[in-house]
MMTF fields as JSON, N, C-alpha, C and O atoms, coordinates in Angstrom:
{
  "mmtfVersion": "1.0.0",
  "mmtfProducer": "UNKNOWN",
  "numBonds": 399,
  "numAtoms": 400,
  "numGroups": 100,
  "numChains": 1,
  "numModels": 1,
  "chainsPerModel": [1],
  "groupsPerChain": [100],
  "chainIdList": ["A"],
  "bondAtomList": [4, 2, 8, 6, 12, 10, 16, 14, 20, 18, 24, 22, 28, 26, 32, 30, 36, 34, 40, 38, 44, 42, 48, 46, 52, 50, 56, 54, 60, 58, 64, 62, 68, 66, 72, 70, 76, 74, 80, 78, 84, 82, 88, 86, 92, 90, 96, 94, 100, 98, 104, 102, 108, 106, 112, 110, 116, 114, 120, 118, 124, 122, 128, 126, 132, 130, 136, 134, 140, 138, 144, 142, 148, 146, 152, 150, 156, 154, 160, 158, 164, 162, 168, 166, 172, 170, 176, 174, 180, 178, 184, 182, 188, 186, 192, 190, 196, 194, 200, 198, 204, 202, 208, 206, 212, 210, 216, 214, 220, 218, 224, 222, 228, 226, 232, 230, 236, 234, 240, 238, 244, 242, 248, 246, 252, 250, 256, 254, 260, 258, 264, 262, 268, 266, 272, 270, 276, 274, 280, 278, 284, 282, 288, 286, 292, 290, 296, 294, 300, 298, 304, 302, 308, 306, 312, 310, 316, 314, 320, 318, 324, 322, 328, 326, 332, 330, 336, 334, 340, 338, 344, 342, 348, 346, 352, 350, 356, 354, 360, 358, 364, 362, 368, 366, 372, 370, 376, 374, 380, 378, 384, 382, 388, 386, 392, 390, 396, 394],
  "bondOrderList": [1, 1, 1, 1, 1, 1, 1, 1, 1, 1, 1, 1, 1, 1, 1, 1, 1, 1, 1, 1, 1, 1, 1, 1, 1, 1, 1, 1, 1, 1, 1, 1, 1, 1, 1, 1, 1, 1, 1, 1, 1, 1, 1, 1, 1, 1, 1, 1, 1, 1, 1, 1, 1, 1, 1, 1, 1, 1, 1, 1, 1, 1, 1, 1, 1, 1, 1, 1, 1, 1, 1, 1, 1, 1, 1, 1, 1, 1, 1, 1, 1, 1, 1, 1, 1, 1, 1, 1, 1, 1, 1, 1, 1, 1, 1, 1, 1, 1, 1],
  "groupList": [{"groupName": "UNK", "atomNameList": ["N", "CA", "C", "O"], "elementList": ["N", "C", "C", "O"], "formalChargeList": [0, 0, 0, 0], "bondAtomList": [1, 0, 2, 1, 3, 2], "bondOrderList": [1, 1, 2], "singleLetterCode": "X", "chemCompType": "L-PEPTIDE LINKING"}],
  "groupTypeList": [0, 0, 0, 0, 0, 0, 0, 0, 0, 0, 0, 0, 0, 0, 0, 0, 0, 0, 0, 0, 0, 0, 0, 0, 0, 0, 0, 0, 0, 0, 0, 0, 0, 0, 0, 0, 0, 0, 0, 0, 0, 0, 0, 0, 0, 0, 0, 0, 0, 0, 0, 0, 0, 0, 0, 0, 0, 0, 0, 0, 0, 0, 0, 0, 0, 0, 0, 0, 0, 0, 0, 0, 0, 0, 0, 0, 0, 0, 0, 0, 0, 0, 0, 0, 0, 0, 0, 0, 0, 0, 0, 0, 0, 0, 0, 0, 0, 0, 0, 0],
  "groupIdList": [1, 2, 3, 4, 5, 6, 7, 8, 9, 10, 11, 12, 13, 14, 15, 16, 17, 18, 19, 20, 21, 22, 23, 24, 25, 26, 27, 28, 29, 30, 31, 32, 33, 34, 35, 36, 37, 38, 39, 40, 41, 42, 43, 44, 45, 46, 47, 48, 49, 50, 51, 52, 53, 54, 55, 56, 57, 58, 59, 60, 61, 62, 63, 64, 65, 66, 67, 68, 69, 70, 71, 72, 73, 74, 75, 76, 77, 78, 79, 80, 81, 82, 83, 84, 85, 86, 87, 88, 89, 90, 91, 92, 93, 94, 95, 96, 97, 98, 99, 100],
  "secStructList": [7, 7, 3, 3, 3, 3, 3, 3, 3, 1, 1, 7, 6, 6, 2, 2, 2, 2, 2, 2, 2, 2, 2, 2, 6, 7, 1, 1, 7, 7, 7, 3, 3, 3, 3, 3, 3, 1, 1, 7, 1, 1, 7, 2, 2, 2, 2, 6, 6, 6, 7, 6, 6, 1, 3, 3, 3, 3, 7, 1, 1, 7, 7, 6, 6, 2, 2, 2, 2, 2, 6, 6, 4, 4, 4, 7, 7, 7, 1, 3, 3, 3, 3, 7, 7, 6, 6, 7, 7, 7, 7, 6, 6, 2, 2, 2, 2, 2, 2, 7],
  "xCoordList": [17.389, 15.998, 15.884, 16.563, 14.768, 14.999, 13.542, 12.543, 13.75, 12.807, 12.191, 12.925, 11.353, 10.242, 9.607, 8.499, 10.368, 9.676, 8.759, 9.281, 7.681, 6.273, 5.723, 5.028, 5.969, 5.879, 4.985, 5.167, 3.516, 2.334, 2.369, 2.621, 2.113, 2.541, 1.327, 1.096, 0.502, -0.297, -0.038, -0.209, 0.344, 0.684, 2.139, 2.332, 3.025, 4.047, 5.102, 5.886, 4.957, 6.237, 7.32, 7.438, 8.099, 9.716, 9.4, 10.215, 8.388, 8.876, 9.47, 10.231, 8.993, 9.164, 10.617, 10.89, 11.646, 13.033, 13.362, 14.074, 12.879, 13.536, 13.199, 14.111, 11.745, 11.676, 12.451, 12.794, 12.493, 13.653, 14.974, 15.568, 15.343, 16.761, 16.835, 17.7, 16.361, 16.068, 16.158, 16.731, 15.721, 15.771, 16.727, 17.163, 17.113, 19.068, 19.908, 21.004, 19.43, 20.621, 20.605, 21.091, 19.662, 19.665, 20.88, 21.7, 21.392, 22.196, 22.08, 22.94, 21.018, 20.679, 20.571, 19.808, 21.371, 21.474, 20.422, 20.032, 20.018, 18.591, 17.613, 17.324, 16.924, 15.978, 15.726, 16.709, 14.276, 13.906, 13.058, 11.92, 13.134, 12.003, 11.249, 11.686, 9.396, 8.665, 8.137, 8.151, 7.495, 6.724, 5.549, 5.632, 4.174, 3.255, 2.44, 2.109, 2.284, 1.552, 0.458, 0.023, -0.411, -2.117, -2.914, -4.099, -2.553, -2.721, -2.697, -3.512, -1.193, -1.033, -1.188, -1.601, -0.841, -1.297, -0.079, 0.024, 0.805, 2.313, 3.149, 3.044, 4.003, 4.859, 5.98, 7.153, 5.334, 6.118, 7.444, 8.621, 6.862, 7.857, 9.169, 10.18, 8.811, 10.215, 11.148, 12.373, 9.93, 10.515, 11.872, 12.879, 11.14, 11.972, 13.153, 13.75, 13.544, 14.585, 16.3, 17.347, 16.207, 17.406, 17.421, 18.55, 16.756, 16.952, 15.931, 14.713, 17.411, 17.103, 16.772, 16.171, 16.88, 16.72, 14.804, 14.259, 14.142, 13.194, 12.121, 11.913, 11.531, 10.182, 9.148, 8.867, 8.372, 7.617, 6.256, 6.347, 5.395, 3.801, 3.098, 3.237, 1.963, 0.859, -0.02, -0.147, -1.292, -2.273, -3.398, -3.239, -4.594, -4.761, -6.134, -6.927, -6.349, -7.693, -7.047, -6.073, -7.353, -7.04, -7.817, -9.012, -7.092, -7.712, -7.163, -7.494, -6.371, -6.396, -4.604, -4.043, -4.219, -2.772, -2.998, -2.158, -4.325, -4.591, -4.106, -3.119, -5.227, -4.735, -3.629, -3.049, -3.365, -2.175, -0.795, 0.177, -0.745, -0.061, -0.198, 0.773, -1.391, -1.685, -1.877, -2.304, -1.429, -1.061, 0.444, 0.872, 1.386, 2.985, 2.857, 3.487, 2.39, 3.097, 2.554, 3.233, 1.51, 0.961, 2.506, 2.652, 3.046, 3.745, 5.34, 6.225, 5.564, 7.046, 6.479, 5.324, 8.478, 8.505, 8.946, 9.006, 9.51, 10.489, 9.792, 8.692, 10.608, 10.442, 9.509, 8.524, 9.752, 9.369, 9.028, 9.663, 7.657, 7.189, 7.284, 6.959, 8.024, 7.804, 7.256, 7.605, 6.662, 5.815, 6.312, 6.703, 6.094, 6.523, 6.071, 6.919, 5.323, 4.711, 5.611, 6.73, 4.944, 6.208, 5.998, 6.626, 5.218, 6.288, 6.88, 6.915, 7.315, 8.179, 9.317, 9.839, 10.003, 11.465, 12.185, 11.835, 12.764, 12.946, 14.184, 15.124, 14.487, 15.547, 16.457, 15.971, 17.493, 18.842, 19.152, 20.026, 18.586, 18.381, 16.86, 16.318, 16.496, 14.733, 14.764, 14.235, 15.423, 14.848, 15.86, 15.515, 16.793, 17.899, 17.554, 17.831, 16.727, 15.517, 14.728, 14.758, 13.992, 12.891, 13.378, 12.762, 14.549, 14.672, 14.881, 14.191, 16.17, 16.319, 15.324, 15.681],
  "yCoordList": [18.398, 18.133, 17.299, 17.427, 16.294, 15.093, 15.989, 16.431, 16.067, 16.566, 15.385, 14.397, 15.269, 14.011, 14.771, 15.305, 14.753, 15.594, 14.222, 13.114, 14.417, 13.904, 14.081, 15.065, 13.317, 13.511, 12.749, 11.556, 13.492, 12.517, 12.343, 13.245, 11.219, 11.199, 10.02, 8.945, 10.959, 10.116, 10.287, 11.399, 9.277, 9.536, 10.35, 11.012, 10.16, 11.373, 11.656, 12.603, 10.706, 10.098, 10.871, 11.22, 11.229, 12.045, 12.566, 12.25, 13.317, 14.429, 13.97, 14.611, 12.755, 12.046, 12.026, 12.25, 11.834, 11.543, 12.896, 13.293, 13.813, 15.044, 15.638, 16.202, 15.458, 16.373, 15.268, 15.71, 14.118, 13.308, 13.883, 14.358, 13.676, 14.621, 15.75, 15.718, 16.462, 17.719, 17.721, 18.655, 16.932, 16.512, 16.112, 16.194, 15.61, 15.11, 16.117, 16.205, 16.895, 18.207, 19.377, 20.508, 18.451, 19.484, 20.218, 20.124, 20.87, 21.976, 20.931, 20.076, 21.065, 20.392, 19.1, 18.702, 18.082, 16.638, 15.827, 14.745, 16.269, 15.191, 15.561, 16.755, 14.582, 14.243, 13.347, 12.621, 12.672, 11.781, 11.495, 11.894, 10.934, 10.966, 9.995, 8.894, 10.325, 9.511, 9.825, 11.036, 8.778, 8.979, 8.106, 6.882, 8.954, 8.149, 7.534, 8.543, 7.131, 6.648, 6.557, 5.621, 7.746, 8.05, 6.421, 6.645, 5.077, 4.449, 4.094, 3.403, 4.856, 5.304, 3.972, 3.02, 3.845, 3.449, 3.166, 2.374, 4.098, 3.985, 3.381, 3.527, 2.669, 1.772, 2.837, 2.976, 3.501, 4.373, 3.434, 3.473, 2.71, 1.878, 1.307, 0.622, 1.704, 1.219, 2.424, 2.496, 3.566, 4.911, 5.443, 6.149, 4.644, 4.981, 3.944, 3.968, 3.126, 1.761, 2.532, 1.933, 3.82, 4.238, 4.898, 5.174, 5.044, 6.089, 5.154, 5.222, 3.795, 2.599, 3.932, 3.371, 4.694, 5.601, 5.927, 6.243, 5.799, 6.369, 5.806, 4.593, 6.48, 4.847, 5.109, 6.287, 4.101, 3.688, 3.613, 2.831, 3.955, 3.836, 3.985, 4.769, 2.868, 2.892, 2.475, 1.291, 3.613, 3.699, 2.685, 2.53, 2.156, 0.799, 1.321, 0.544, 3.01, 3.646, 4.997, 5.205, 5.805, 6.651, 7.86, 8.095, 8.551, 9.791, 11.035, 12.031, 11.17, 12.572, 12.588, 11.761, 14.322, 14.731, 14.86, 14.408, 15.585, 16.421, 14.92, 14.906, 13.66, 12.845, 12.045, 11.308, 12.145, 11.33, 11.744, 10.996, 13.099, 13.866, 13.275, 12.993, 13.149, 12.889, 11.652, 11.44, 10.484, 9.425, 9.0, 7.958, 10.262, 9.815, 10.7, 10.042, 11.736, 12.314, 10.945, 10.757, 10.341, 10.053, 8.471, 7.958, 8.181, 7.128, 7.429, 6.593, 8.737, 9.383, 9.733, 9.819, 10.109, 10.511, 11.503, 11.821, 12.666, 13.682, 14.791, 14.823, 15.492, 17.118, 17.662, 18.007, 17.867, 18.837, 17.875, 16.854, 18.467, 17.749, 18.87, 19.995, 18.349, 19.355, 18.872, 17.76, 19.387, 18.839, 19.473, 20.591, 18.025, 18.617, 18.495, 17.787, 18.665, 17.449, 16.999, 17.464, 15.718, 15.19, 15.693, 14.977, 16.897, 17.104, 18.906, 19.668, 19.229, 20.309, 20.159, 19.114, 21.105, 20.405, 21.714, 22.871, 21.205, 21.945, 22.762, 22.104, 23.926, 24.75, 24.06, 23.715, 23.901, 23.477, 24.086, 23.53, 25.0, 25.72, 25.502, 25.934, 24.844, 25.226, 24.408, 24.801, 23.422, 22.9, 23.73, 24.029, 23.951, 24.748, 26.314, 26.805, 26.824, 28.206, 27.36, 27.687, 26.241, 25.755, 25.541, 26.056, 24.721, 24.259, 25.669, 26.001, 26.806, 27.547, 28.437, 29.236],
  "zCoordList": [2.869, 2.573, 1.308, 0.289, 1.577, 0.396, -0.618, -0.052, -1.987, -2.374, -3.297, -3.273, -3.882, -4.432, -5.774, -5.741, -6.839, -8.433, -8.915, -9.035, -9.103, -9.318, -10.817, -11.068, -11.63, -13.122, -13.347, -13.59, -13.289, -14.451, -16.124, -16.922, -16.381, -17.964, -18.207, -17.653, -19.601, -20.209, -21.774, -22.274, -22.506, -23.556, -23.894, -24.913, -22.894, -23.274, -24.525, -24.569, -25.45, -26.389, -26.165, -24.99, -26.87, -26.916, -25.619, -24.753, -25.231, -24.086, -22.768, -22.044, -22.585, -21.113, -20.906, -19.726, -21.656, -21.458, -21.415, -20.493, -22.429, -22.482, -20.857, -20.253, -20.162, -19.005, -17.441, -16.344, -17.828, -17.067, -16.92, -15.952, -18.403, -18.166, -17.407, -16.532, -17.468, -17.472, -15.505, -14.944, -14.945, -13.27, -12.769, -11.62, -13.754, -13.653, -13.807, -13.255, -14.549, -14.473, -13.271, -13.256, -12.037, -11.036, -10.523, -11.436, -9.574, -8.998, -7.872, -7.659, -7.219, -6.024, -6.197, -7.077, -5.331, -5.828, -5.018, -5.455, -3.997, -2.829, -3.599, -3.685, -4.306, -4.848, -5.225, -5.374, -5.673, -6.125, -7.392, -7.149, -8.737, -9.605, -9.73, -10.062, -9.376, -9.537, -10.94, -11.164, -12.341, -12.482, -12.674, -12.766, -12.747, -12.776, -14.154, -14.776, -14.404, -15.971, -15.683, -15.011, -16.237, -16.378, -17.05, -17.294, -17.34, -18.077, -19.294, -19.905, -19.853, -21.4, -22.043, -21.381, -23.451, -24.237, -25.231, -26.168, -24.688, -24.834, -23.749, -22.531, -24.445, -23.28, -22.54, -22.888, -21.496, -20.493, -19.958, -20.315, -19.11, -18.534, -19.972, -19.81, -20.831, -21.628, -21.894, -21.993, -21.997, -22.353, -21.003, -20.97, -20.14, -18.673, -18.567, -17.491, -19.415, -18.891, -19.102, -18.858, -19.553, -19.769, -18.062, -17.657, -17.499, -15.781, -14.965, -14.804, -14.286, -13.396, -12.074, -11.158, -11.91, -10.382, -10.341, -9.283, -11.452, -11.837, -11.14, -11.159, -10.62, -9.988, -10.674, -10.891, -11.157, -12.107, -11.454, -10.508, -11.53, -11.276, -12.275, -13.214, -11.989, -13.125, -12.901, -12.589, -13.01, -12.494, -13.91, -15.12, -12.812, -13.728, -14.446, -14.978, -14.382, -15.413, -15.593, -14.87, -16.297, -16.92, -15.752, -15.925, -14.636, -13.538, -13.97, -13.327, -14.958, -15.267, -14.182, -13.464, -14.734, -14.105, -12.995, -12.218, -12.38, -10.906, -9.783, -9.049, -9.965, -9.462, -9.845, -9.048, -10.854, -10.61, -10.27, -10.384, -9.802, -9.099, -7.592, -6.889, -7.253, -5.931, -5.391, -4.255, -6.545, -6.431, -6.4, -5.903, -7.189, -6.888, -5.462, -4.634, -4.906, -3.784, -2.366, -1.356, -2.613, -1.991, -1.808, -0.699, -2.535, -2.969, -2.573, -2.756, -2.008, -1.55, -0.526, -0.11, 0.158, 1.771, 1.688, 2.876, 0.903, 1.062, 1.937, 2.488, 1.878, 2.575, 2.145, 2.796, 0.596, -0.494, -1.691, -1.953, -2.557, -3.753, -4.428, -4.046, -6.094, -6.904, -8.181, -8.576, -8.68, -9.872, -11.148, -11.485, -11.852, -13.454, -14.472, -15.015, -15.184, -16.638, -17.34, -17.559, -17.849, -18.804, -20.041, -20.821, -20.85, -21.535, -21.49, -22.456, -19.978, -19.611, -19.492, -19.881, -18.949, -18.92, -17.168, -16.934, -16.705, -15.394, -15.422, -15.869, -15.108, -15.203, -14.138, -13.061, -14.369, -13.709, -12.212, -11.547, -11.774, -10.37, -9.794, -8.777, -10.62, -9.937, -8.249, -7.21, -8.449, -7.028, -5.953, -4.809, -6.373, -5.369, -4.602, -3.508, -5.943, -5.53, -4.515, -3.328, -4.939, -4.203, -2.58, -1.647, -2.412, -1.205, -0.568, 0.396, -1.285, -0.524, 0.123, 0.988]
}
């Protein structure tokens, strides 16, 4: 099962890499990271140039997390969507609980 982690980020500074990483250290390796940029104000897309796997969206007004959650799922094909904020960070089993 391909799973699709969905990271809205408005304004995220430091946290965005820290809750990136944090998806990379999955258990479970089928997955995908989107995230979306609420229209920050901060240069996301640079914050992201260290993780080429990352897909980049950016929404062109400021809709808040609810939608812009529902603008990366809307933007993937997987099985399973799991959501994260950027600035959380994901336990190393979470998606492996999830799929199972």
């Amino acid at each position: 099962m391909l799973v699709d982690i969905i990271i809205p980020a408005y304004n995220p500074g430091k946290f965005l890499t820290q809750a990136v990483r944090s998806c990379f250290s999955q258990e479970y390796k089928k997955y995908t990271v989107t995230v979306v940029d609420d229209n920050s104000t901060e240069d996301v897309k640079k914050l992201l140039r260290r993780f080429p796997t990352v897909k980049y969206i950016r929404n062109e007004k400021n809709i808040g997390p609810g939608a812009s959650r529902n603008v990366g799922i809307r933007a993937t094909s997987g099985d399973l969507v799991s959501l994260l904020d950027a600035d959380d960070i994901m336990r190393s089993n979470k998606l492996q609980l999830s799929v199972d």
